[in-house]
N, C-alpha and C positions, 0 to 999 in steps of 0.2 A: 529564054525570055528576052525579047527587046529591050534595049537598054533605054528606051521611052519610056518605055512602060515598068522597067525595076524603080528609076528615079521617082515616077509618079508613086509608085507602092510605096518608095522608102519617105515620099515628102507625103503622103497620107498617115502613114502610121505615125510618123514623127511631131505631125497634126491633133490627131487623136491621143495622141502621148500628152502633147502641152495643155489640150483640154481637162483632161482629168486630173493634172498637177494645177491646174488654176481652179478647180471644182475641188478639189481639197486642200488648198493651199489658204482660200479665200475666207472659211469659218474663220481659222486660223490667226489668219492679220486681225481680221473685226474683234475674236475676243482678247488679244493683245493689245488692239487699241481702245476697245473698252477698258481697261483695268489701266494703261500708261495714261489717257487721257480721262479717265474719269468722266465719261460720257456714254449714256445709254444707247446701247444695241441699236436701237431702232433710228438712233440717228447718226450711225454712222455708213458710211460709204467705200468701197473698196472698190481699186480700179488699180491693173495691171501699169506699174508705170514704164515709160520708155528707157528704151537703153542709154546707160549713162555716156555723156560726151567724152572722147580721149582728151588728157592732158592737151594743152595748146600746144609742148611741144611734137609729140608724137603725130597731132593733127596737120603738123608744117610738114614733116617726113612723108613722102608718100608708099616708101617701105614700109617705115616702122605704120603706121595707119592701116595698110593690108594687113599686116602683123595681126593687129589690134580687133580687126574687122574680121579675122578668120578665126580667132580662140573663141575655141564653147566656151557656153556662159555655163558655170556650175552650177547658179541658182537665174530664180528670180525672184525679181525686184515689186512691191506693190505701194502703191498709194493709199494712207485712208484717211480719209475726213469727215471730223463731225463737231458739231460743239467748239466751233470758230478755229477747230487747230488742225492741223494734217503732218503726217509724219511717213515717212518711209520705213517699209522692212525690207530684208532678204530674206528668202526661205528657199529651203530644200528639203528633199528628203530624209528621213534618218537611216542612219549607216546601218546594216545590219538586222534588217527587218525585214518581215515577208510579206508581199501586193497582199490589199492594196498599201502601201507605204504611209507613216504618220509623214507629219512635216513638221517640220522646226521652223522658227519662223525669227529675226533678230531686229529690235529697231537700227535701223543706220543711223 
């Protein structure tokens, strides 16, 4: 196989990977942040948040920054808001379980 076309295969599937972790990650956060904020389902909002900034010193290093910029991320990160408050989780999958996988999910 051309090596186009394996990169293309590997950044589709890897695609397709992050959708289904964000389609079962996302009930997840909402009923977490129902119950931490005490604010009804229906009013709250869930959005993938961006990747966190490095330290300012590691962002001054432009090794240590590549460093920073090429570690997998083990989980991700969400946003939710409702009910005037917003909070951050992490969530991943759980160790030891068979597709499709629950997810754990942690306020930051």
């Amino acid at each position: 196989m051309h090596p186009r076309r394996l990169l293309a295969l590997v950044a589709a599937t890897v695609a397709v990977a992050a959708c289904a972790f964000d389609a079962r990650a996302r009930p997840e956060v909402r009923s977490d942040f129902v119950r931490d904020a005490t604010c009804p389902a229906d009013r709250v909002t869930v959005a993938q948040a961006s990747a966190p900034a490095p330290p300012p010193d590691v962002a001054a290093d432009p090794g240590r920054l590549a460093v920073w910029n090429d570690q997998p991320r083990q989980h991700h990160e969400y946003v939710a808001r409702g009910c005037g408050q917003e909070l951050r989780y992490a969530c991943w999958p759980v160790s030891g379980t068979e597709p499709p996988y629950p997810y754990d999910c942690v306020r930051e």
